[in-house]
C-alpha positions as CSV (number, residue, x, y, z in Angstrom):
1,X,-48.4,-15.3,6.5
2,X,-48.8,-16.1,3.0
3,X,-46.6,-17.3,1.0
4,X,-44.6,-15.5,-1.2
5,X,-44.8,-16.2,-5.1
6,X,-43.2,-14.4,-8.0
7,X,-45.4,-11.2,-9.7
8,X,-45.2,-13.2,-13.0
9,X,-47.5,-16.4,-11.3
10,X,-50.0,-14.2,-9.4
11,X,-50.4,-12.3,-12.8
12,X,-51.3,-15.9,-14.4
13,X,-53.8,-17.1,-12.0
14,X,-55.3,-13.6,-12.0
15,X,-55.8,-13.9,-15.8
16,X,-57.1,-17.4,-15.6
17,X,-60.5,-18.4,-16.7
18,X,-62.1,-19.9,-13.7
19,X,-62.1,-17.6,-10.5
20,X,-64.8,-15.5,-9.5
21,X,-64.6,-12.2,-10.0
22,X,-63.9,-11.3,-6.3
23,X,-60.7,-13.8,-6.8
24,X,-59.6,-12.0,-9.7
25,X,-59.4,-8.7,-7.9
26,X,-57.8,-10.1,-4.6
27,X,-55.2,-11.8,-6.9
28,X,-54.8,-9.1,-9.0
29,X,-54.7,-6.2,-6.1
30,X,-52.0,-8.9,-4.7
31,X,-49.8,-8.8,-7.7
32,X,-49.8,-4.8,-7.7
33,X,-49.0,-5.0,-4.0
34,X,-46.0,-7.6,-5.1
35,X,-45.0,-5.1,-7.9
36,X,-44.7,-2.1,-5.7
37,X,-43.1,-4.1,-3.2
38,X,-40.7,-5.1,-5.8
39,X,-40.0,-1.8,-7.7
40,X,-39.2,-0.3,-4.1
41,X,-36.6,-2.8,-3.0
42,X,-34.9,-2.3,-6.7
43,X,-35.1,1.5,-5.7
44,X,-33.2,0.9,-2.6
45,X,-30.7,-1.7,-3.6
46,X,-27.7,0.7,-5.2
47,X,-28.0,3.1,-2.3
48,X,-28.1,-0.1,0.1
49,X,-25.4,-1.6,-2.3
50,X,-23.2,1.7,-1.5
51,X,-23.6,2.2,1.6
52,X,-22.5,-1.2,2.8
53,X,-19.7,-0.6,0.4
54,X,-18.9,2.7,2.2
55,X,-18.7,1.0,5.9
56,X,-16.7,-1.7,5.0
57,X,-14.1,0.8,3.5
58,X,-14.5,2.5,6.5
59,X,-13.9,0.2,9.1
60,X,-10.2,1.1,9.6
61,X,-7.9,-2.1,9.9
62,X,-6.8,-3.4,13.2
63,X,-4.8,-0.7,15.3
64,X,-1.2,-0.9,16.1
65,X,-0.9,-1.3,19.8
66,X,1.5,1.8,21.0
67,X,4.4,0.0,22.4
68,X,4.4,-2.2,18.9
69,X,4.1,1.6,16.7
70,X,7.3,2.8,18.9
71,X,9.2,-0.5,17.8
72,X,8.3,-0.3,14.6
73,X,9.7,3.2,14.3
74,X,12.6,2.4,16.0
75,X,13.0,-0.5,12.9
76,X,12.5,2.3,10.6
77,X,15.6,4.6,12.0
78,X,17.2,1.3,12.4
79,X,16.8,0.4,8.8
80,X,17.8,4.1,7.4
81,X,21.3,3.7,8.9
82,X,21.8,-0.2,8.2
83,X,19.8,-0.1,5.0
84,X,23.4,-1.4,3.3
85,X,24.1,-4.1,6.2
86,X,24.7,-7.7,4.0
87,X,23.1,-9.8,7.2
88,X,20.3,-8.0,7.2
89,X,16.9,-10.0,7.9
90,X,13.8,-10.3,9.4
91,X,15.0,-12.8,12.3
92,X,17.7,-10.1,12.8
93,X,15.2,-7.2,13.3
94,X,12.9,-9.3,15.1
95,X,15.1,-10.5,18.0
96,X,16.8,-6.8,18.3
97,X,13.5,-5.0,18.5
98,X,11.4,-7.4,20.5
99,X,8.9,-8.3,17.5
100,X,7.6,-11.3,16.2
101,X,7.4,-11.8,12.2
102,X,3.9,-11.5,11.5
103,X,3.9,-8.1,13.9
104,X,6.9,-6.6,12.0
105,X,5.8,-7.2,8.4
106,X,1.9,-6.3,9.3
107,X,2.5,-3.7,11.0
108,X,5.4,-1.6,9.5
109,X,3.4,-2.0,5.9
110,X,0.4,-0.4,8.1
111,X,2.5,2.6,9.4
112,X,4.7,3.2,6.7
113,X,3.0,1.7,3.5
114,X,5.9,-0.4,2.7
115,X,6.9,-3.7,3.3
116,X,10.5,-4.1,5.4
117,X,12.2,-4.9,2.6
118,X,10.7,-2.8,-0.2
119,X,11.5,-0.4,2.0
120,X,15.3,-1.3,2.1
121,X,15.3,-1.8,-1.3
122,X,14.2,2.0,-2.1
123,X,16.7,3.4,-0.1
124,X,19.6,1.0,-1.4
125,X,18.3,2.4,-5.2
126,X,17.9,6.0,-4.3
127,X,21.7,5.5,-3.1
128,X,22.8,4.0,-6.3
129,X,20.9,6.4,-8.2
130,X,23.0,9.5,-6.6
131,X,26.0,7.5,-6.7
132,X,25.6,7.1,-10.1
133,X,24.3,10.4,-11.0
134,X,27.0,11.7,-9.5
135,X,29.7,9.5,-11.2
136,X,31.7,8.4,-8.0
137,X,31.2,4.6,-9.3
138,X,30.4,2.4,-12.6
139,X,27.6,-0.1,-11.9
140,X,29.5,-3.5,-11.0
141,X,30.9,-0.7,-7.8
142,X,27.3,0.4,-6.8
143,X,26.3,-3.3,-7.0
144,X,29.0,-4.7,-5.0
145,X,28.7,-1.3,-2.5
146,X,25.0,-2.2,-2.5
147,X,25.7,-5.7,-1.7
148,X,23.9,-7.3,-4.8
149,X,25.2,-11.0,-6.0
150,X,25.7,-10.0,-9.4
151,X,25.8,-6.7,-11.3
152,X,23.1,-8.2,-13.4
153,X,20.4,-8.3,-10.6
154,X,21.1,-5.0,-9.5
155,X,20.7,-3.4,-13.3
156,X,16.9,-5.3,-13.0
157,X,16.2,-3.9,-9.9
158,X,17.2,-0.6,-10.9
159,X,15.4,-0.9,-14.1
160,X,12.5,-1.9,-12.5
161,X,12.1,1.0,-10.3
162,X,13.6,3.9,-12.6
163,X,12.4,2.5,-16.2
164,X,16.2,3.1,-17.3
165,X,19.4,0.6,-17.1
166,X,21.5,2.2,-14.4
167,X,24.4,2.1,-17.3
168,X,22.0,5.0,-19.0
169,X,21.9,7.1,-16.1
170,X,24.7,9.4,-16.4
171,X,24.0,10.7,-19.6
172,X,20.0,10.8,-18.3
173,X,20.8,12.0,-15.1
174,X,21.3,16.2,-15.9
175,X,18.0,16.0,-17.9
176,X,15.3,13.8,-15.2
177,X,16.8,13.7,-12.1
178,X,18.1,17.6,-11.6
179,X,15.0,18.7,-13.5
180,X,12.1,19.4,-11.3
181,X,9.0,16.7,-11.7
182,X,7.0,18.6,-12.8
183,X,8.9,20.3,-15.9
184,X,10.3,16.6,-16.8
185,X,8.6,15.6,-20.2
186,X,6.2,12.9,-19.8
């Protein structure tokens, strides 16, 4: 096997005074041959690049063993009727369903796309944002009903996920929230 040397060098001892003539064309017929070699391997990277690009996307995460998916819904149903429980946790959820930590948070961000608690916290805002739309409490009520420390964190939180202070809401709430999405101005 010879050894391999860049297009550029075989094209300076091709060019180079003292070889025969024969020399000159083995060299030179080499450095095409290097060329071609070359120019093909460039042709093929991006669809090589893509394609390993494409498996790696489609090599689907690690499964969720069957018994673990059942307890994981059963967290979920769990979770939509306790969503509001103050001693609420993972070592909670984890001893009453049979999961360890790492199992619960993996997996119920796999099945559901959320983690355990983002998940709690959505349902604890969509319940302060009827309650509130619906005028049955001000906002240091919704925050202590919600179980927040201070009615301070729960106006970020609710910012955070509506873009408006929950203070706003009443007077925004006819125009966004009982308007359809798509006819809400953007």
């Amino acid at each position: 096997m010879t050894p391999k040397m860049p297009s550029d060098t075989l094209h300076a001892i091709a060019n180079h005074a003292f070889f025969t003539d024969h020399v000159s064309f083995l060299v030179k017929e080499q450095t095409t041959l290097a060329d071609e070699i070359e120019d093909q391997y460039a042709d093929l990277w991006d669809p090589l690049q893509a394609l390993l690009h494409f498996n790696v996307k489609a090599i689907p995460a690690r499964s969720i063993h069957p018994a673990d998916a059942k307890r994981l819904q059963q967290v979920k149903s769990f979770l939509q009727e306790h969503y509001l429980d103050p001693v609420l946790s993972l070592g909670l959820l984890c001893r009453r369903f049979g999961l360890n930590e790492f199992k619960l948070k993996r997996g119920f961000k796999q099945l559901f796309g959320y983690t355990v608690f983002g998940y709690v916290q959505e349902m604890r805002m969509k319940t302060a944002r009827q309650i509130l739309a619906e005028g049955r409490m001000n906002v240091n009520e919704v925050a202590d009903h919600l179980g927040y420390s201070s009615p301070n964190h729960f106006s970020t939180a609710f910012k955070k996920m509506y873009g408006i202070p929950p203070a706003k809401l009443k007077s925004f709430s006819f125009n966004f929230f009982s308007t359809p999405k798509e006819n809400r101005p953007e």
